[in-house]
N, C-alpha and C positions, 0 to 999 in steps of 0.2 A: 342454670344450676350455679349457687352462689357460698361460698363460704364464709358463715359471720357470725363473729363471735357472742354476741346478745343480743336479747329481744330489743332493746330499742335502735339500733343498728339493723335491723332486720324490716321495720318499720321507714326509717328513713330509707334505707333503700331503695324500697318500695316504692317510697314518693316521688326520690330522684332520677332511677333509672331509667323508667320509661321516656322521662326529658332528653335525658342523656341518648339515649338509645333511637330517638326517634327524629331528635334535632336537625340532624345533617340533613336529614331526606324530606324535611316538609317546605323545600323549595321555597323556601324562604316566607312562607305566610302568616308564619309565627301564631299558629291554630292555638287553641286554648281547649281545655278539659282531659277526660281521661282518656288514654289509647290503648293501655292492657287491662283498666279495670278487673276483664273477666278473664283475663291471662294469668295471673299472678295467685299462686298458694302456694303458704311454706309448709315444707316438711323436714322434721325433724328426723336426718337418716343417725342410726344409732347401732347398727348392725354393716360389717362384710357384704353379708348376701342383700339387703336393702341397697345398698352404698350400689354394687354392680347391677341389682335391676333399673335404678333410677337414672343412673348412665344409658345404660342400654336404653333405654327409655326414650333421653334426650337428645344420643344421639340418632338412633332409631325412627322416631316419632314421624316422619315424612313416610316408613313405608306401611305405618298404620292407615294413613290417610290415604296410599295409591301413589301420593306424589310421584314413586318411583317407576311408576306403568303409564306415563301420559309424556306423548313428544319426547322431546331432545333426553329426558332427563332419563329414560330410557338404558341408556349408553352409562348412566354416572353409577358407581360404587357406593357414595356417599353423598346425604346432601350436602350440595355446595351451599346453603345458605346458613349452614350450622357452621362447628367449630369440629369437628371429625378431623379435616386435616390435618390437626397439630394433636391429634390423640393418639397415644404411643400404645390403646391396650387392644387392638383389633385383631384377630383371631389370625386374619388371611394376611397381615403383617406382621407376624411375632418374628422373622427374622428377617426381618428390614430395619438398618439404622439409622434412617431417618423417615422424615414427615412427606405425606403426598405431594410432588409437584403443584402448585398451585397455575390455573391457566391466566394468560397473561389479562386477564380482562376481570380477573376477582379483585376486591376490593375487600381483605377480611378484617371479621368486628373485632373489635375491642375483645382478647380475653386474658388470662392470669392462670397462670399455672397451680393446681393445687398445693396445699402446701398440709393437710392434715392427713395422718396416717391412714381413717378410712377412705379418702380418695386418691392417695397413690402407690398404696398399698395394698390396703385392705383386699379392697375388693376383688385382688387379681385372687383369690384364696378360692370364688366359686366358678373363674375359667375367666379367658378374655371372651371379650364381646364381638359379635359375628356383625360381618359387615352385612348379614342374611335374614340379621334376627329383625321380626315385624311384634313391637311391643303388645300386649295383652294378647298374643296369641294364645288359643289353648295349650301348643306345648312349646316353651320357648325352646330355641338350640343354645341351652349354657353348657 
């Protein structure tokens, strides 16, 4: 999830990111062509309640998929491969002053703090996001 001011900024992105994002880890064989091709859609969030489902969403999205029912991962609250740890709007953290421990063997990605009112604001207007919630469920827990 990315905050950008125009469409052509929105495009470049696109192009670069994935570089960016994938560089460190291809072990240096310096691979060519597209890695998220069929990863990447923008949406243009315009509402609060938009703003908190697509969160929920992002950070959520591994217990769509089970991720969170298979081996070790089991045990985790959050996926560790996302940006959740440094996310202040979790439900079963609203009275904790800081961010989850990090285990000594994460290495986490690149992110930026929101800085536009429907993401650090907004959206807390339709509840915080549950570390419980499994996104496109039939009845979400907002």
């Amino acid at each position: 999830m990315g905050e950008i001011p125009c469409a052509s900024t929105v495009r470049t992105a696109a192009r670069k990111t994935p570089r960016k994002t994938v560089g460190p880890y291809d072990g240096g064989k310096r691979r060519k062509g597209s890695v998220f091709a069929d990863r990447y859609h923008a949406t243009i969030i315009k509402t609060p309640r938009q703003a908190r489902h697509e969160l929920a969403y992002v950070l959520n999205n591994w217990r769509k998929h089970r991720e969170d029912r298979r081996g070790a991962a089991r045990g985790w609250t959050i996926d560790p491969f996302a940006t959740g740890w440094c996310f202040d709007g979790w439900r079963e953290r609203a009275d904790e002053p800081f961010v989850w421990k990090l285990r000594a063997t994460y290495e986490p990605i690149p992110m930026w703090r929101p800085k536009t009112w429907l993401l650090t604001e907004g959206w807390r207007r339709y509840g915080l996001v549950s570390t419980h919630e499994v996104p496109s469920a039939r009845r979400a827990t907002a």
